[in-house]
C-alpha positions as a Markdown table, in Angstrom:
| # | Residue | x | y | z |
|---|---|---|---|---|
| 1 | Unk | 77.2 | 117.0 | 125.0 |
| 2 | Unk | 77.6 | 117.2 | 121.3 |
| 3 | Unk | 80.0 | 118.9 | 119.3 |
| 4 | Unk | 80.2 | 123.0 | 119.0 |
| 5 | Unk | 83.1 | 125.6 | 117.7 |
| 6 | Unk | 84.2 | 125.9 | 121.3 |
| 7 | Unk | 85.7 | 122.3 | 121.9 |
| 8 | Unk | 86.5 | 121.9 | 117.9 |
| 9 | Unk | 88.6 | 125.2 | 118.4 |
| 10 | Unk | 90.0 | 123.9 | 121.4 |
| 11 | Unk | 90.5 | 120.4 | 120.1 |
| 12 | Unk | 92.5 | 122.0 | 117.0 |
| 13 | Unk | 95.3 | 124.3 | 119.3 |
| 14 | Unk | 95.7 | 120.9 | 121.5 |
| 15 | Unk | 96.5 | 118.8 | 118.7 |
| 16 | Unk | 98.5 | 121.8 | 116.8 |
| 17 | Unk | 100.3 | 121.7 | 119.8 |
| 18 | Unk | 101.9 | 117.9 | 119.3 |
| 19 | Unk | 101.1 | 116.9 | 116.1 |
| 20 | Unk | 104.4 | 117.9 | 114.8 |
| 21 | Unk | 105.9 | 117.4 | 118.0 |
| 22 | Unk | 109.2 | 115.4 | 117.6 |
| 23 | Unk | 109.7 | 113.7 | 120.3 |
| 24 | Unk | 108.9 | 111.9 | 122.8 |
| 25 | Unk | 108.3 | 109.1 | 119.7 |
| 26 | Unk | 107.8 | 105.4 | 119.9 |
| 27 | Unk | 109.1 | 103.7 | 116.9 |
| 28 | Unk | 106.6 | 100.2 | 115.1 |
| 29 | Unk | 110.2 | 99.5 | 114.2 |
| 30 | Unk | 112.4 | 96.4 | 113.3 |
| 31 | Unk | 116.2 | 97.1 | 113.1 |
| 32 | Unk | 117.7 | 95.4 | 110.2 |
| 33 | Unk | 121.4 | 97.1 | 110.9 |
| 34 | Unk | 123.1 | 100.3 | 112.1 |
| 35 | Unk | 122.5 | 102.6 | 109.2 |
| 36 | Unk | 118.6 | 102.4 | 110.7 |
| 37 | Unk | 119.5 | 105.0 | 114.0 |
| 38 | Unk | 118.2 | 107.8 | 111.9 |
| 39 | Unk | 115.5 | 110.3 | 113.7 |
| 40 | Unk | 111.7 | 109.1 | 113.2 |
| 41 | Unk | 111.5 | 112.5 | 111.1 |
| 42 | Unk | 114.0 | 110.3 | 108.4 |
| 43 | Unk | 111.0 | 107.6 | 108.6 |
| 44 | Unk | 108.1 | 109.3 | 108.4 |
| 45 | Unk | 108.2 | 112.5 | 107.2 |
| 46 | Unk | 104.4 | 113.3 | 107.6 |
| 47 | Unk | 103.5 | 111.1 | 111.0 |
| 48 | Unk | 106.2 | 111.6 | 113.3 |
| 49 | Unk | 104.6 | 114.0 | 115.6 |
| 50 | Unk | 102.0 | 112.9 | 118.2 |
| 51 | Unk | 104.4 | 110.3 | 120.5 |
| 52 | Unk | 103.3 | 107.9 | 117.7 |
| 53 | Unk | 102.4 | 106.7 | 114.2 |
| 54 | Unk | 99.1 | 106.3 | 114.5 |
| 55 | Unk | 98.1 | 108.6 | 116.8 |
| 56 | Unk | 99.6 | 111.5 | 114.6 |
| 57 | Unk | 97.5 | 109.8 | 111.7 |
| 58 | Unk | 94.1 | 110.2 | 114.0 |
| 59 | Unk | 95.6 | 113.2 | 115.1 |
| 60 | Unk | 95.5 | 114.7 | 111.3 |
| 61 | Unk | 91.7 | 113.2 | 110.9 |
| 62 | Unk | 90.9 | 115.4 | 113.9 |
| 63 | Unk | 92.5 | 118.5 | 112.4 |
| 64 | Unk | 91.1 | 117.9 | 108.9 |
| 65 | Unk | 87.5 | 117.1 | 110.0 |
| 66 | Unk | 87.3 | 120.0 | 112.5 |
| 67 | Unk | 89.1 | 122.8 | 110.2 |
| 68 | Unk | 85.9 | 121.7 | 107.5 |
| 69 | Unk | 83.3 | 122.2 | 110.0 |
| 70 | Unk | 84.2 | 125.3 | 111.7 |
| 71 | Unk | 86.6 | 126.4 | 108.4 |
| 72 | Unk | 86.7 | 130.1 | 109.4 |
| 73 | Unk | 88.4 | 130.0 | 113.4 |
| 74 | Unk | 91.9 | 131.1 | 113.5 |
| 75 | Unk | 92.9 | 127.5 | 114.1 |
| 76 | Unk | 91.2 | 126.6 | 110.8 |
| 77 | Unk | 93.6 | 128.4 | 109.5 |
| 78 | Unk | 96.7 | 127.0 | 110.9 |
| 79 | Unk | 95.3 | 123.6 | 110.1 |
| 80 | Unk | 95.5 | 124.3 | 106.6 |
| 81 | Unk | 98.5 | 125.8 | 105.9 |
| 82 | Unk | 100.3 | 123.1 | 108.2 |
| 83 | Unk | 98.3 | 120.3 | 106.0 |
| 84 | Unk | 99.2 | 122.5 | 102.7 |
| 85 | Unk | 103.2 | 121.6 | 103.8 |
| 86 | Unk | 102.5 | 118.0 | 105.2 |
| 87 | Unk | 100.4 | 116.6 | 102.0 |
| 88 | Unk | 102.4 | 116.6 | 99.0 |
| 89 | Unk | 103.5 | 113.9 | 97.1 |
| 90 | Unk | 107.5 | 113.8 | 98.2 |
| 91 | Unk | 106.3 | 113.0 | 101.7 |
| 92 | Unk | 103.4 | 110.7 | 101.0 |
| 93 | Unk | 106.1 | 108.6 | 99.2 |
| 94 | Unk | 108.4 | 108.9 | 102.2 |
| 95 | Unk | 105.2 | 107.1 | 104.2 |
| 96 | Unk | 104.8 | 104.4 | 101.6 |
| 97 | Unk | 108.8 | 103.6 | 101.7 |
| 98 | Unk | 108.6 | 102.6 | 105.1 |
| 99 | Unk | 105.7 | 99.9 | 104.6 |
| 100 | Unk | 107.5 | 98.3 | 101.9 |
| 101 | Unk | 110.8 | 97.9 | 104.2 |
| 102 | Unk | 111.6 | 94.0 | 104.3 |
| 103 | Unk | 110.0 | 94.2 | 107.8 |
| 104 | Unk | 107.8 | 97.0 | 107.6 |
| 105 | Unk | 104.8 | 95.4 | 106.2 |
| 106 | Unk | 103.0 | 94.9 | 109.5 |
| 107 | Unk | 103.6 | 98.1 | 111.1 |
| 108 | Unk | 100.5 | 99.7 | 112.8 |
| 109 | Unk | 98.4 | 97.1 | 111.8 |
| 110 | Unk | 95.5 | 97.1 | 111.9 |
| 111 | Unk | 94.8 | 100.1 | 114.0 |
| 112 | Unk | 96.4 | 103.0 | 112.5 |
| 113 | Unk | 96.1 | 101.3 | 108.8 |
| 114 | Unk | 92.3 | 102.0 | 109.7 |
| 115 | Unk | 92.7 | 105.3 | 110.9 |
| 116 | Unk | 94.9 | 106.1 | 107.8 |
| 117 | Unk | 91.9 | 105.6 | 105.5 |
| 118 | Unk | 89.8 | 107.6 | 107.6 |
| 119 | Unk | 92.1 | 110.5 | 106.9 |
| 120 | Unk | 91.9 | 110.0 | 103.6 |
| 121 | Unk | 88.8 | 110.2 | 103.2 |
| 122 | Unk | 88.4 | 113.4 | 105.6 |
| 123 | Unk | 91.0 | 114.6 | 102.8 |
| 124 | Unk | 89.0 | 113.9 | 100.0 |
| 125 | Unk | 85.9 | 115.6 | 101.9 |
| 126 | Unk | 87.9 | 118.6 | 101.6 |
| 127 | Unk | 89.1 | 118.2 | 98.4 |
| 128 | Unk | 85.8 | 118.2 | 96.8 |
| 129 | Unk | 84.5 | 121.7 | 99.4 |
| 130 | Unk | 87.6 | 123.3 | 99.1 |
| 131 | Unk | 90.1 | 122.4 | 96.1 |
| 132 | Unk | 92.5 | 121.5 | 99.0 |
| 133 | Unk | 94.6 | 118.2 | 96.8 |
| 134 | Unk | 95.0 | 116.4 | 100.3 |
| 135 | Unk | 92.9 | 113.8 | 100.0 |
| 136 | Unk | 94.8 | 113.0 | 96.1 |
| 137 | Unk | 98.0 | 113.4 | 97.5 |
| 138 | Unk | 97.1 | 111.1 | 100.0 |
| 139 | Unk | 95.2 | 108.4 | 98.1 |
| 140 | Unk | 98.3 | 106.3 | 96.9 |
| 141 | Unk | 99.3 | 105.6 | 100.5 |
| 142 | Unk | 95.4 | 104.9 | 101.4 |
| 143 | Unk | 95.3 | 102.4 | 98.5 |
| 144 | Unk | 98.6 | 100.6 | 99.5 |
| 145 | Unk | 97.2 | 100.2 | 103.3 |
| 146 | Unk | 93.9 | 99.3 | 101.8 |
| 147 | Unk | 95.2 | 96.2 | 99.7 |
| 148 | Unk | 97.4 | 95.3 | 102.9 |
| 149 | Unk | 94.5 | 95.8 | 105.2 |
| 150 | Unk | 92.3 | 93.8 | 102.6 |
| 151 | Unk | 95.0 | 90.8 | 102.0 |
| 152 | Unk | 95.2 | 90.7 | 106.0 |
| 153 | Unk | 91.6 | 90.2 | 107.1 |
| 154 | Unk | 91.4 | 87.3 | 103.8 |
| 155 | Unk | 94.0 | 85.3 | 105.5 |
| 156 | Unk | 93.2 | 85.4 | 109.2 |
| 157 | Unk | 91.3 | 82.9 | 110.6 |
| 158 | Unk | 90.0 | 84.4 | 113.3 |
| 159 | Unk | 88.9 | 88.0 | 114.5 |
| 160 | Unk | 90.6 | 89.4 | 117.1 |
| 161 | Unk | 88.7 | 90.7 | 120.3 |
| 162 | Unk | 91.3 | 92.8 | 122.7 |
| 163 | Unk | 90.1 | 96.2 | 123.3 |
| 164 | Unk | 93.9 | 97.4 | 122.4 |
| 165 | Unk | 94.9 | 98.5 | 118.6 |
| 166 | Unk | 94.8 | 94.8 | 117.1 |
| 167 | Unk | 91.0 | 95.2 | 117.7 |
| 168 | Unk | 89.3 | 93.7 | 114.4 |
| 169 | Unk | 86.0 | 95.1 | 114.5 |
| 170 | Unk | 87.6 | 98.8 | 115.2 |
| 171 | Unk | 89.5 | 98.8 | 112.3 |
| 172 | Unk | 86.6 | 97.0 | 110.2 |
| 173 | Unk | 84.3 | 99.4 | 111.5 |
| 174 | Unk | 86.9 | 102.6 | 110.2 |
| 175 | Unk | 88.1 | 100.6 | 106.7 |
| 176 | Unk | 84.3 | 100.0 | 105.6 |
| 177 | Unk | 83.6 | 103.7 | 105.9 |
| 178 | Unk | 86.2 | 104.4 | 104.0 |
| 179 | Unk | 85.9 | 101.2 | 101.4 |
| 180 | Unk | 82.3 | 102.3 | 100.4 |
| 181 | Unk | 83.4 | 105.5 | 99.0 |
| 182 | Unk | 86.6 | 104.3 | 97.5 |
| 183 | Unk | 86.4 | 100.4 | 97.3 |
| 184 | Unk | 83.2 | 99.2 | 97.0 |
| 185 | Unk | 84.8 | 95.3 | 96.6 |
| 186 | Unk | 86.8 | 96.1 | 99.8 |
| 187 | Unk | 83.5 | 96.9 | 101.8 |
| 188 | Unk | 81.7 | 94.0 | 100.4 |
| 189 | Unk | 84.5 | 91.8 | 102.2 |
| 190 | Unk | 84.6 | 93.5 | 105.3 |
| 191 | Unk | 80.8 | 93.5 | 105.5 |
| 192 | Unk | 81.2 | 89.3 | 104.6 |
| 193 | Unk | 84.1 | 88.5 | 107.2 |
| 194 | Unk | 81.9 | 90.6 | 109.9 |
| 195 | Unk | 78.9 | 88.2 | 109.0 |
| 196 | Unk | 81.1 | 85.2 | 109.2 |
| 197 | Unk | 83.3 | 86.1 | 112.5 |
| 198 | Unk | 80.4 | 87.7 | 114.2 |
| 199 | Unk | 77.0 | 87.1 | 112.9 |
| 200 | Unk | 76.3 | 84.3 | 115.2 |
| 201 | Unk | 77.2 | 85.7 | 118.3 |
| 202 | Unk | 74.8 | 85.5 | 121.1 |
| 203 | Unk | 74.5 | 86.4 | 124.8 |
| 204 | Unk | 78.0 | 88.7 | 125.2 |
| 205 | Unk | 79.1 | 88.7 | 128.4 |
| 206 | Unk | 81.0 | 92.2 | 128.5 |
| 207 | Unk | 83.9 | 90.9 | 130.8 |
| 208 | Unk | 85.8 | 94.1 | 130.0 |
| 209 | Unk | 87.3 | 96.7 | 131.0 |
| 210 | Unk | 90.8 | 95.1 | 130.3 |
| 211 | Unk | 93.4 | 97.4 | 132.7 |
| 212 | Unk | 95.3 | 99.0 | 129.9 |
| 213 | Unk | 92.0 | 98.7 | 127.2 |
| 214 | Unk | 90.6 | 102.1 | 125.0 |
| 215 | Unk | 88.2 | 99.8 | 123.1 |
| 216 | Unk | 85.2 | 98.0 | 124.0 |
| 217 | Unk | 85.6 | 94.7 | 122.3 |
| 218 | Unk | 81.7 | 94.1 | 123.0 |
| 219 | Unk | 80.5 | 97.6 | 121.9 |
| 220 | Unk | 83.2 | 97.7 | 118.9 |
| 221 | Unk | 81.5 | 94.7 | 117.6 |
| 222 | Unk | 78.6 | 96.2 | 117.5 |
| 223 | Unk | 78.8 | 99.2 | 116.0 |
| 224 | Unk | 80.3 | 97.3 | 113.4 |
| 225 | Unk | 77.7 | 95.2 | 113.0 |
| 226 | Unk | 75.6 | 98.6 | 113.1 |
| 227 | Unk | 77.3 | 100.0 | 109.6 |
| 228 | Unk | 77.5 | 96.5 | 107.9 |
| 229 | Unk | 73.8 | 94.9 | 108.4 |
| 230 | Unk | 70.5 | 96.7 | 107.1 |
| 231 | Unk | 68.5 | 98.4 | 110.3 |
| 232 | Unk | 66.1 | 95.4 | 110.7 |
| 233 | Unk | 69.0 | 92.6 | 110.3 |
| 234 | Unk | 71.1 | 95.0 | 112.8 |
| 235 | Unk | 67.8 | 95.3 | 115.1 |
| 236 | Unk | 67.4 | 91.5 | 115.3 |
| 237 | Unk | 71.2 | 90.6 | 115.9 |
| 238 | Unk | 71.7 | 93.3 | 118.8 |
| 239 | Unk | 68.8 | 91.9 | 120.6 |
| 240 | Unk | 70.3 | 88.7 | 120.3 |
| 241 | Unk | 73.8 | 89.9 | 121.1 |
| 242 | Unk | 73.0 | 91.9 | 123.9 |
| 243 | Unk | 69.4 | 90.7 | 125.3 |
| 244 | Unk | 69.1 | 92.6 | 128.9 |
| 245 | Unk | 70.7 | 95.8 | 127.1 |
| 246 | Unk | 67.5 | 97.9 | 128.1 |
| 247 | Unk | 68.1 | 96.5 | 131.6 |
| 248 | Unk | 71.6 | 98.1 | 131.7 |
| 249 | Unk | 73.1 | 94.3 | 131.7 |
| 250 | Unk | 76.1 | 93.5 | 131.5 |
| 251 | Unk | 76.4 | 96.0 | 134.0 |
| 252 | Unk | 80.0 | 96.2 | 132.7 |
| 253 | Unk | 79.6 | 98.3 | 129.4 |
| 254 | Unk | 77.3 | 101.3 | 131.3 |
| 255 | Unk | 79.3 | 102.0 | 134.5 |
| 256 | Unk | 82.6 | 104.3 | 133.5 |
| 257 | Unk | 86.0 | 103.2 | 133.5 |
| 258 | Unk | 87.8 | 104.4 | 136.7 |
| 259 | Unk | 91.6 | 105.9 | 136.0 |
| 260 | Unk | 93.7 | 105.6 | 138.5 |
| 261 | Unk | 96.8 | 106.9 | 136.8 |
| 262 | Unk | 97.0 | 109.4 | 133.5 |
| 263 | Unk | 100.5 | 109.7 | 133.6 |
| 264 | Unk | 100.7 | 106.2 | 133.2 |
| 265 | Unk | 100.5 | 105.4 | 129.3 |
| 266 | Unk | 98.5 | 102.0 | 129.5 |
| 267 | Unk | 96.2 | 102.6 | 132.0 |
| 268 | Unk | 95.6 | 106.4 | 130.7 |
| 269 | Unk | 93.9 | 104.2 | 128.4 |
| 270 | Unk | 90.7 | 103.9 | 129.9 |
| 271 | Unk | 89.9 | 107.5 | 129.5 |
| 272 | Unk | 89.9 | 106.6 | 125.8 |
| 273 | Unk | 87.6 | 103.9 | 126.7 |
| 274 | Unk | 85.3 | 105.8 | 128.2 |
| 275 | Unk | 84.8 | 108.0 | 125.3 |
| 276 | Unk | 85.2 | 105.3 | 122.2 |
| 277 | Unk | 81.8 | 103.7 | 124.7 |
| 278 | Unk | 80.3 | 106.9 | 124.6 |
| 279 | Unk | 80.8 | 106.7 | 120.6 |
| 280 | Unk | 79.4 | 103.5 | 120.6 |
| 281 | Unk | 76.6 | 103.5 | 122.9 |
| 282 | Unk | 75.3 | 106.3 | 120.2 |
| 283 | Unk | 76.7 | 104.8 | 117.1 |
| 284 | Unk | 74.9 | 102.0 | 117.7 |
| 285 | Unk | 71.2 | 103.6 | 119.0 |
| 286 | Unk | 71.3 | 105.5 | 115.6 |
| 287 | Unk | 70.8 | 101.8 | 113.9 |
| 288 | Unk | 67.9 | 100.9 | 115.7 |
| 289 | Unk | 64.0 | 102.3 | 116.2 |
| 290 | Unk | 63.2 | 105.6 | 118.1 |
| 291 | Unk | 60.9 | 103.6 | 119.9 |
| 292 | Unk | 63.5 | 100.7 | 120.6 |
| 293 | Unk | 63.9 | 100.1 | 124.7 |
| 294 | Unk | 67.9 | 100.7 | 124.4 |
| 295 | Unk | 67.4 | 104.0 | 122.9 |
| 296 | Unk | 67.1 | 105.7 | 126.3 |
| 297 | Unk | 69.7 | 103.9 | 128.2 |
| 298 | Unk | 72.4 | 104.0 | 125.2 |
| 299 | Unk | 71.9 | 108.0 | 125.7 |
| 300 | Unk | 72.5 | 108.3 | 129.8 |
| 301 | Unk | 75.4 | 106.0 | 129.7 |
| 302 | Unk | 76.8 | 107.7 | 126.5 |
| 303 | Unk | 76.9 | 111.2 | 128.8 |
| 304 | Unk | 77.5 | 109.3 | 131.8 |
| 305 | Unk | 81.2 | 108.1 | 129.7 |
| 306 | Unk | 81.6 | 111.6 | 128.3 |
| 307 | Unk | 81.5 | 112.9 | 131.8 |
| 308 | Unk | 84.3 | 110.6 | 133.5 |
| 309 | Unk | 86.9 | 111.5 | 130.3 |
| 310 | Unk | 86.4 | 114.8 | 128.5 |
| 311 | Unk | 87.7 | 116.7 | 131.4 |
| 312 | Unk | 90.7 | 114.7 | 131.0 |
| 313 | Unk | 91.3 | 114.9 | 127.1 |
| 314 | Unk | 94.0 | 117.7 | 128.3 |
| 315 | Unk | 96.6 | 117.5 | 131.3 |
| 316 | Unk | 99.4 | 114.9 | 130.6 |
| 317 | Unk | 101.1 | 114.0 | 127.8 |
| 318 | Unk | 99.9 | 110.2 | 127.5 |
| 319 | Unk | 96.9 | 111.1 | 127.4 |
| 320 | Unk | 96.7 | 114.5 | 125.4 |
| 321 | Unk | 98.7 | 112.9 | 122.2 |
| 322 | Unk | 95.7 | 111.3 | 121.4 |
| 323 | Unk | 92.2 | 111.4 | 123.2 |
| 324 | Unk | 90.7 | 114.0 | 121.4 |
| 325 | Unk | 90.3 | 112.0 | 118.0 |
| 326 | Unk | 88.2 | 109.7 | 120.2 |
| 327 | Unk | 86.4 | 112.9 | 121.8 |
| 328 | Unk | 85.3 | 113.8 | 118.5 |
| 329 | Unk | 84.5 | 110.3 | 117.5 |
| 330 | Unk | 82.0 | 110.4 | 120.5 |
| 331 | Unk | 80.8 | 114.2 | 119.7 |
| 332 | Unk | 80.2 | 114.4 | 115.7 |
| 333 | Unk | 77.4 | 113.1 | 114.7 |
| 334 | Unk | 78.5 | 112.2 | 111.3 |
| 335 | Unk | 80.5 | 109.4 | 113.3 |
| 336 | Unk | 77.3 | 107.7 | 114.8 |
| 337 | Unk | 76.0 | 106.5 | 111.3 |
């Protein structure tokens, strides 16, 4: 299953469908008196659709990336003149006001600080095809999250491994891809603090799936690794970091999260596991020979993964706010570099 113009247009409606959406919206929020019960709207007047921040950040991403592959479907279209209204300076300042409230500074981090680079750099894609000015509009609120995202990885002491948004290697993983086009001395730090939190690890033992976890903290750490080491570096750390991988061990990271509830916002988060593995699984075979033992495995449980969750990327709310950004991490194959 790979991407094609029938899931990208109906990825686009779905997520034209909430991305504006008002409300239901949970608030990264500290009240510092009354005058703050305004509407999110009075917050965050480009990402208060999509139940919340970030997810109307990755929401955006999706929009962008699919409206410059398939630019001429009617959706395309709407994509464009909704990002025409939502990118402009005014607003983007709006966004940068909240971080630099006196207890704003940590909001969304270090997930949707990740994702909002990501964006940007989607926008700047279509700046350069199209003459579109998103990506420039957006860039001062990229570079603020950048030095924040930068300063926060130089002071912590060590990585952390949920497989929830404070996921290090996820949002290393997004901020490098972003840093080497825009911040080359940013990507040189993320690719040292992934050498010195990860480069010795040996032997994982996969005891995931966490009950509310989208992430793979074993997998994320990989791909990671993947984008940061060159192939034959990358080659001789996965072997060492997954040994009986070709043998489908830990049997953990190839069998397919079971969902036992998708109106239920934590554990409709397995679905997004099952398609961030998927992402992984072929992420991560893209690093390493054609001839490498993994490469068949990595493919079946890839498709296996995308089978138990894309029929679910619709349906309910808690999960339809957001699991088509990590569809289409799973389907593009510009993502598996």
């Amino acid at each position: 299953m790979m991407l094609d113009e029938k899931i990208a247009r109906r990825f686009m409606a779905l997520t034209l469908s909430h991305v504006e959406r008002p409300y239901p919206f949970k608030m990264d929020f500290v009240w510092e008196g009354d005058a703050d019960a305004r509407p999110p709207i009075s917050y965050h007047p480009i990402f208060h659709g999509s139940f919340d921040w970030h997810s109307c950040v990755h929401g955006w991403w999706q929009l962008l990336r699919l409206a410059r592959h398939f630019p001429d479907t009617a959706e395309a279209q709407l994509v464009r003149e909704r990002a025409n209204a939502a990118f402009v300076p005014e607003k983007v300042a709006g966004e940068i006001a909240y971080f630099a409230r006196p207890y704003g500074g940590g909001a969304s981090r270090p997930y949707g600080w990740a994702w909002l680079l990501k964006l940007q750099g989607e926008g700047a894609r279509a700046d350069a095809q199209f003459g579109t000015g998103w990506g420039k509009a957006l860039e001062p609120l990229a570079r603020d999250l950048a030095a924040r995202l930068a300063a926060y990885f130089q002071k912590m002491t060590y990585p952390i491994r949920v497989g929830t948004h404070f996921n290090s290697s996820f949002a290393m993983r997004h901020a490098h891809q972003w840093a080497l086009e825009h911040d080359p001395d940013f990507a040189g730090q993320i690719g040292q603090r992934a050498r010195d939190w990860f480069g010795g690890d040996r032997g994982a033992q996969a005891w995931e799936p966490g009950g509310d976890e989208f992430l793979s903290s074993t997998l994320a750490e990989a791909l990671l690794m993947r984008r940061v080491l060159p192939p034959q570096e990358f080659a001789t750390w996965f072997d060492a970091f997954l040994p009986h991988a070709a043998q489908c061990q830990p049997a953990t990271l190839f069998t397919p999260a079971h969902v036992s509830d998708r109106s239920d916002g934590k554990i409709a988060h397995l679905d997004g596991l099952n398609l961030s593995r998927a992402w992984c699984w072929r992420g991560v075979a893209s690093g390493l020979a054609a001839d490498h033992p993994l490469q068949a495995v990595a493919a079946d449980a890839a498709e296996r993964h995308l089978a138990a969750a894309l029929p679910h990327v619709a349906g309910d709310y808690m999960g339809e706010h957001w699991l088509a950004s990590f569809a289409l991490l799973a389907l593009d194959p510009a993502e598996h570099g």
